[in-house]
N, C-alpha and C positions, 0 to 999 in steps of 0.2 A: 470510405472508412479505411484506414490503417490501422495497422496490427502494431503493439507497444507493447513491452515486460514491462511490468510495474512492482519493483520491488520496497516490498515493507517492512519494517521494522517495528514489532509490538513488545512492550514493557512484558515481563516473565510472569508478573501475577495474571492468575487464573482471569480474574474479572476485569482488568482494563483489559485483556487481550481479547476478551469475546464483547466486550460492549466498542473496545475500538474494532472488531472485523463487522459488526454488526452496523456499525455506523459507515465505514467505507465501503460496505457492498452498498448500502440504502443510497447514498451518494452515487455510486456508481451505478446503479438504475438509476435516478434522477436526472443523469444525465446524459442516458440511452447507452450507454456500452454494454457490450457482449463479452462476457467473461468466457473465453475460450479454455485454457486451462489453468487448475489451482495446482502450487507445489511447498508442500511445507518444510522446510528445510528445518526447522525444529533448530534449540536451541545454541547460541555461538556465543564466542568471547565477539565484544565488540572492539574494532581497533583503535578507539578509544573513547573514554566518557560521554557520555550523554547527555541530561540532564540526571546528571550523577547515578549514574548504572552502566554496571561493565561485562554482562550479560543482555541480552533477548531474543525473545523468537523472529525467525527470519518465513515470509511467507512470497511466494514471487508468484504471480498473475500474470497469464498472458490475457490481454484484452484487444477486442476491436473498437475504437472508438473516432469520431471527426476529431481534425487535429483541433479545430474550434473547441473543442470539449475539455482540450485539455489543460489549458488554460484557467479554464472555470475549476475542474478539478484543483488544479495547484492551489487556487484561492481558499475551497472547502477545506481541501487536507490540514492544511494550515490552522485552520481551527479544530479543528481532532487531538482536546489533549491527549486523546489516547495511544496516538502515534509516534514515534519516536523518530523516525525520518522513513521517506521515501525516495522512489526516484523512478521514472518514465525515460526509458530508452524505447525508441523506434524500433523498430524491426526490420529492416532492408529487403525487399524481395526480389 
């Protein structure tokens, strides 16, 4: 297993932001990762638009996951409207 920062990007309203953290952890147990630490960076100007929002909250994950896994993640995330973008960096040790 390798270690990844996984940072997210969640809409400002109250309830996408907990139905989308709720749906990306359920995912992320589905498909065996270990959420080593959570950091909430709370909320940012975005550097620019989105699906038209120019605020959200920022939430970065360190996880251990197979790099096989991460793959599958990219395809799930993807269907999360709740999600605004993501992104999976490695970890170098």
């Amino acid at each position: 297993m390798r270690q990844y920062e996984l940072t997210v990007v969640f809409p400002l309203e109250e309830d996408q932001h907990k139905a989308g953290r709720e749906q990306l952890l359920a995912d992320l147990a589905a498909q065996g990762t270990e959420i080593v630490k959570t950091d909430e960076t709370g909320d940012r100007d975005l550097a620019y638009e989105v699906k038209k929002r120019r605020r959200a909250k920022y939430v970065l994950f360190t996880i251990k996951a197979d790099p096989a896994k991460i793959a599958a993640l990219d395809k799930v995330f993807k269907l999360n409207a709740n999600l605004l973008k993501y992104l999976f960096v490695n970890i170098e040790e």
